[in-house]
N, C-alpha and C positions, 0 to 999 in steps of 0.2 A: 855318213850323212844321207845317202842314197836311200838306206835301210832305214834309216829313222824317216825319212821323208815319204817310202812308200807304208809305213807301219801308220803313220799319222791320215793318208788316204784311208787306209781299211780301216781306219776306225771309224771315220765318218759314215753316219745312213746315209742310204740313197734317199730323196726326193718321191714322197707318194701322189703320184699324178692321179685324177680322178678317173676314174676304169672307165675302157671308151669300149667296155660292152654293159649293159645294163645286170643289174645284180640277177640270179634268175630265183631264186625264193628269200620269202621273209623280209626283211625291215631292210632298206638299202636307202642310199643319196644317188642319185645320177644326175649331169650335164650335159645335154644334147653336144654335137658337135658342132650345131651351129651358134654353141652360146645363150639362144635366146631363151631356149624352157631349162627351168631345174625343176628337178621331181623328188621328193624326199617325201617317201612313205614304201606301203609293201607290195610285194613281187608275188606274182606268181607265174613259173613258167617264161622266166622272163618280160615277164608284159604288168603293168599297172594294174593290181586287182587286191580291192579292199582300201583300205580308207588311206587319204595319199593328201598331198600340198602340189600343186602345179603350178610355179612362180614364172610370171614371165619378165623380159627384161626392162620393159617399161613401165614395173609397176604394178600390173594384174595380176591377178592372182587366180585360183580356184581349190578349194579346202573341198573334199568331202568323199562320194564313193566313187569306185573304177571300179571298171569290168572290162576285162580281158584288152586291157592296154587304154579304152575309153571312160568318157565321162559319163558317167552311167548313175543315176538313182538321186537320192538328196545329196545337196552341197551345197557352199555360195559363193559365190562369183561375182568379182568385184573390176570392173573397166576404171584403167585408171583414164584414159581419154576424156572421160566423162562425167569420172565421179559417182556411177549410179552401181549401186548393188542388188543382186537377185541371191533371194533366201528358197530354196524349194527340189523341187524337183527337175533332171538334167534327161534327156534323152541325145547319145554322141554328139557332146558338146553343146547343147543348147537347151536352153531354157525350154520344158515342155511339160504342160500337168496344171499344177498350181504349186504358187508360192507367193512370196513378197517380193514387190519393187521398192527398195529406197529412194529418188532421184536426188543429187546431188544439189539444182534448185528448191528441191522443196518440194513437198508430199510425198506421195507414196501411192503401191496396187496392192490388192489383195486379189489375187482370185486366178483365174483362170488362162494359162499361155500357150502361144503355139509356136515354133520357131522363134522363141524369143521375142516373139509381140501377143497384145493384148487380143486373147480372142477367146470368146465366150461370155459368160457371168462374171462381174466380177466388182468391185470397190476402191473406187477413184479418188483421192482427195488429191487437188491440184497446188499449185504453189501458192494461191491466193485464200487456200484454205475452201472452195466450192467442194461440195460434194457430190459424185456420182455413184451411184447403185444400179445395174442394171446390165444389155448386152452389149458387147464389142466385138468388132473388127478388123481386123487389117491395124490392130494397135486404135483404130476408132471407136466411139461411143456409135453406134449402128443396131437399131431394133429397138424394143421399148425398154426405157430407164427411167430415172426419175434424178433430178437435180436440183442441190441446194445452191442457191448462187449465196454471193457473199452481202448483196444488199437484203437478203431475207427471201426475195422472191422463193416459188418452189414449182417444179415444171417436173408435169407426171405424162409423158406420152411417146410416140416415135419421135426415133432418133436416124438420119442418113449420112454418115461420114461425118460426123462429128457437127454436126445441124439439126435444129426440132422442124423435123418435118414430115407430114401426114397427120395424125390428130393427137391432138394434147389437152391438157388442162394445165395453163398459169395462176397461180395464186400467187400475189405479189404483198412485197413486208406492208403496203398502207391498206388491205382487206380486199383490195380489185380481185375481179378473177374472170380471165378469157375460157371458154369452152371450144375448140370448134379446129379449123385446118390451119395449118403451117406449112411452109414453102421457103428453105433457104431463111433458116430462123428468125422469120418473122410473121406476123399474121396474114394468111392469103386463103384467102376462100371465101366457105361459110362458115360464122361463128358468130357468137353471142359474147358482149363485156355486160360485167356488170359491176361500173364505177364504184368509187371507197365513197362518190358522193350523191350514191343513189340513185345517177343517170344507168341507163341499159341501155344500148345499142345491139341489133341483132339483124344481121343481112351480111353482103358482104363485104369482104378486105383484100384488098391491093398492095401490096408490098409497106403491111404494117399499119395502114389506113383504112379506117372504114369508105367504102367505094359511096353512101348512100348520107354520108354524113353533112346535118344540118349548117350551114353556114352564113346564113341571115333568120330574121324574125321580121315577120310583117301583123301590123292590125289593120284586121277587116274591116271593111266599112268606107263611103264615102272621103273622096276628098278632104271635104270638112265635115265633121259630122257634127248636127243642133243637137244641142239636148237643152231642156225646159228648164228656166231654175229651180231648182231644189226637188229635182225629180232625179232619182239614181237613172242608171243606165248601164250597160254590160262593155266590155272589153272582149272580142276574141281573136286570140292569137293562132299564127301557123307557120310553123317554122319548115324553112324552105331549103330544099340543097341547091348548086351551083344549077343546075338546070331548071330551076325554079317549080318543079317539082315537091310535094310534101314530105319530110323524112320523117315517114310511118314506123322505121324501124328504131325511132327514137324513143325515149320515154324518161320520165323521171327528173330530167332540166329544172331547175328550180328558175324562178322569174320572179320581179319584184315590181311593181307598178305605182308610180310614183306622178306626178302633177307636177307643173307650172303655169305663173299666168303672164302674159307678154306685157313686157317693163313699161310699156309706152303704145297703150290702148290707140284703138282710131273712134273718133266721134262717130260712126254711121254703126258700130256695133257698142259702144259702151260710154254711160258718162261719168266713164271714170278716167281721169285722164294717166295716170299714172299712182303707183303705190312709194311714198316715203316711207323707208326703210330704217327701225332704228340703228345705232350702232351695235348693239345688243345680235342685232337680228340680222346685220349685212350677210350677203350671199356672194357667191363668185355668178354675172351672170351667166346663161344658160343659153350659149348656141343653139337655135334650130336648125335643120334644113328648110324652113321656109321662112326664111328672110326676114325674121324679127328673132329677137332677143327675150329672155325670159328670165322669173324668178321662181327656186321654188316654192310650191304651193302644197298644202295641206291635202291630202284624202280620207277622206272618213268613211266609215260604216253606216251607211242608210239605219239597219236595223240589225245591232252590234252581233254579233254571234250567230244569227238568223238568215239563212238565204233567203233572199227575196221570188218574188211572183215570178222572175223570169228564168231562177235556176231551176237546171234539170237533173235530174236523177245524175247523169253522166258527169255534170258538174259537178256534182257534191259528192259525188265520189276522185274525183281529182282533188279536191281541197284538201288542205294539210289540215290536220285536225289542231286549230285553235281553240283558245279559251275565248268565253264570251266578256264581255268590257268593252262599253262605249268609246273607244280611245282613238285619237286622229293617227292614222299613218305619217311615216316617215315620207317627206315629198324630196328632199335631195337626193335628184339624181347625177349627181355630176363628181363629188365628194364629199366627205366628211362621214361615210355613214358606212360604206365598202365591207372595210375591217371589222366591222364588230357587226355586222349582219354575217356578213359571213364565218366568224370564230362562233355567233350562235346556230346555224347549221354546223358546221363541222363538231357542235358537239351535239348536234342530237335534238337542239330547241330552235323553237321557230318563235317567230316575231309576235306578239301579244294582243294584234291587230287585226280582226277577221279581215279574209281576202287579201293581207298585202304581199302574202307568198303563194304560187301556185304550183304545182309541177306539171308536169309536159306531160301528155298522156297521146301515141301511138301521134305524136307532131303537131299536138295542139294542147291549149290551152284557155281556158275562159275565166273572166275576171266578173263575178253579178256584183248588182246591187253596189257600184261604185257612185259616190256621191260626191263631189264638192262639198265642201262647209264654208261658212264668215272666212274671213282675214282673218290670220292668225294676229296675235297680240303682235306689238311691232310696226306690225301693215297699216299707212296711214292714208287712204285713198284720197287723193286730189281730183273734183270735180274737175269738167270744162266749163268753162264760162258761160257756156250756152247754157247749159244744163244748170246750173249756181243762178241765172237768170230766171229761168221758166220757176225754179222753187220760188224764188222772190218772189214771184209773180204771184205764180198760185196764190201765196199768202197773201197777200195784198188785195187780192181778187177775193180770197172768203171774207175779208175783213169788212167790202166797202159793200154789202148789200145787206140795209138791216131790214128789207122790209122781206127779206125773202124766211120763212117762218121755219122755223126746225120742224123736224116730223114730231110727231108724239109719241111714236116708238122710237127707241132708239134700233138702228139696224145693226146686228151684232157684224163683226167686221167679217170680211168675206164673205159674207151674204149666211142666207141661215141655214143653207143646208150642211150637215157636218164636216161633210168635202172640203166644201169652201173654206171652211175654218183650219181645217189641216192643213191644203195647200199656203191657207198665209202664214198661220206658223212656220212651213216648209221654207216659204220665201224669205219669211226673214231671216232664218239662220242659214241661209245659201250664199254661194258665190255672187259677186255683181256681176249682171251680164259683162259681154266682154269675150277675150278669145282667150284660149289655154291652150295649152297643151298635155300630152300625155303620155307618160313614155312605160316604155316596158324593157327591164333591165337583165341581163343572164348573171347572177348571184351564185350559180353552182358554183359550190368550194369542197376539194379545189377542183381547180377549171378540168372540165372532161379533155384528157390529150392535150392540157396544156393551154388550152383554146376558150375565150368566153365572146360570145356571141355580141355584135355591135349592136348598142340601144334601137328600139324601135318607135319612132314617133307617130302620133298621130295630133292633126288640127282640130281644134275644139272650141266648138263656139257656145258660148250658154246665151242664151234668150231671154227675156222676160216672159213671163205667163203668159199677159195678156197678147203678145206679137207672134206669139205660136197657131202657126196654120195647121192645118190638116193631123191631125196627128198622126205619128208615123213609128214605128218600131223597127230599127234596125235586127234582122237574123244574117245568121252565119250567112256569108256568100252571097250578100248583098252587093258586094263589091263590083263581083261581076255583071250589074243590070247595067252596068255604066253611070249609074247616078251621083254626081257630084257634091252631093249633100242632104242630109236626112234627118229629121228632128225624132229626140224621144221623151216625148208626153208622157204624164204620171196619172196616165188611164189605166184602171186593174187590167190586168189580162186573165183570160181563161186561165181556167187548172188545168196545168200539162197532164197529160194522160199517162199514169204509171204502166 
């Protein structure tokens, strides 16, 4: 039994344990002793040299060449901690040269590493799908690159630690595009925009903000400013920053200039007592800052398509080039009209109405040859009594004198000289004296930064012909003489001097 029982040991193999020296040439497997590396590939000399698997325990890996016991030359190498893979070239042990990054989030490198981070040239796509081309550092985008973002923008300039900063150019998906410095990626310096809605701005920027940018709109001129019935008159605008200051470095603002006349006239300017409204025609009223209420009111073209006597060169080169057509402006300025003035800028057309659009030229703007017209259809003016009086009167007063003899001429009406005969034409198809107002609207679409500038009004008194004094023509910067109010007569003026 004894001999049967050790005959049945020696038959059994011994157990092959994995050799706790490393093979020394050609194809071998080895297990470190501390368990954590397996190496299965070829030897030479003992040491890892020529193309080899180095598995570690938790999953990582690295496939590719050894040299004289190291990771030496192409291979890839795969962290399991993290998911990401590196395809390329290895200097002991580490990623160095060029190769690919897979990242386990999402995207991928191409290009150029150094200890295993991103340095030099190289091709970014991040996990949101952005692109970058350009230099890096320290595993940062640093030095000039260029970036696709994911909303379409596209940024060509320096780059510091992974920030546009020093000078760039932004071109963004809606056609904008910044030129100019950057600081902690945003705009700071000097730089030029030039809005998708044909506004520029050019000066400087403050942590993304233009430092010089317009934030109100004022018109020039008087208190209240007179103007003569049915004599145009001019509008000028100047858009002002916080320090009340002109923003020069403005330009391009689109503005829309629109009319009302106050709901509930006073006897000592108008004998009109107030305008019935049909239902056709109701309006929401029109808040002013001075203390009455308003509707709006029609603006017309003096002389349709034709600057008038008082435009200047500089004027009519700010105007938007409309067609000619006698046609009344849009007067609501409060709603109803917003949307579809602005969807026709945003495509490229302008309003069919000479003068009712202007743009902003270096923070100003001028409006010629603005005229009143009639009531629109709808408007059903209500006399005062006093004034429904004195008509009676009159009549009654031509009626009861028969001994008083007509002329033999007849006088043609407003006397005979040609003048005369214009102005009553004029008069009749004008406003009734009275007060109005006038506003002036920021229409740029879409709004420059978000932003569209609070309406600007001005008080508006029209006159009768005959109760006009002195005649007087409002110019730019009048405002400053201190005078409270100024009438404009439909006296020719010189020809401006080209």
């Amino acid at each position: 039994m004894a001999a049967a029982g050790e005959g049945t040991r020696s038959s059994r193999r011994p157990r092959q344990d994995p050799p706790r020296r490393p093979p020394r040439d050609g194809y071998g497997v080895y297990v470190y002793p501390n368990s954590f590396f397996r190496y299965e590939g070829e030897w030479k000399g003992g040491k890892k040299h020529g193309h080899g698997k180095l598995l570690f325990k938790d999953g990582s890996y690295y496939e590719g060449a050894f040299v004289d016991g190291e990771i030496m030359g192409e291979g890839r190498r795969h962290w399991a901690w993290s998911g990401d893979t590196f395809s390329g070239q290895f200097v002991l042990g580490e990623p160095q040269g060029r190769g690919v990054m897979e990242y386990k989030a999402g995207g991928c490198y191409e290009g150029e590493v150094s200890h295993g981070a991103r340095e030099g040239h190289g091709f970014l796509v991040d996990q949101d799908g952005q692109v970058y081309q350009g230099s890096f550092h320290g595993n940062k985008r640093h030095g000039p690159g260029q970036m696709l973002f994911k909303n379409g923008d596209k940024y060509d300039g320096d780059w510091v630690r992974d920030q546009r900063q020093g000078h760039g150019v932004l071109r963004c998906a809606d056609s904008s595009t910044y030129e100019g410095q950057w600081h902690s990626d945003v705009f700071s310096g000097l730089g030029s925009m030039a809005h998708c809605s044909g506004l520029t701005y050019s000066g400087l920027w403050i942590n993304g903000h233009p430092a010089e940018q317009a934030t109100k709109m004022v018109i020039l001129g008087p208190e209240v400013m007179e103007v003569v019935q049915g004599c145009p008159f001019s509008v000028h605008v100047q858009l002002l920053q916080d320090q009340g200051e002109i923003a020069q470095g403005e330009s391009g603002r689109v503005l829309q200039i629109s009319a009302a006349v106050r709901y509930v006239q006073l006897p000592a300017y108008s004998e009109v007592s107030f305008f019935q409204v049909d239902r056709d025609s109701q309006e929401t009223l029109i808040q002013t800052p001075f203390g009455f209420e308003c509707i709006p009111y029609p603006v017309s073209s003096h002389e349709a398509g034709v600057l008038g006597p008082r435009a200047t060169k500089g004027a009519a080169e700010t105007a938007m080039p409309l067609p000619g057509g006698d046609q009344e402006l849009d007067s609501d300025a409060t709603h109803g009209q917003e949307d579809t003035l602005s969807d026709q800028l945003a495509r490229g057309c302008v309003p069919c109405c000479p003068g009712a659009c202007q743009r902003v030229q270096q923070g100003r703007a001028a409006f010629t040859d603005v005229l009143l017209g009639p009531p629109p259809p709808g408007y059903h003016p209500f006399l005062f009594l006093d004034s429904l009086h004195k008509k009676a009167g009159s009549r009654s007063r031509g009626g009861a004198h028969p001994r008083a003899a007509p002329p033999t001429t007849p006088e043609p009406p407003g006397g005979s000289r040609p003048e005369g005969r214009a102005m009553e034409e004029r008069t009749a198809a004008a406003a009734y004296p009275g007060e109005y107002v006038v506003m002036i609207r920021d229409v740029t679409t879409p709004p420059f930064l978000g932003r569209t500038l609070p309406t600007a009004f001005k008080h508006l008194r029209v006159v009768a012909n005959s109760s006009a004094q002195r005649p007087h023509v409002l110019e730019e910067g009048a405002e400053a003489s201190g005078g409270r109010q100024a009438t404009y007569s439909c006296s020719p003026e010189p020809p401006v001097p080209q």
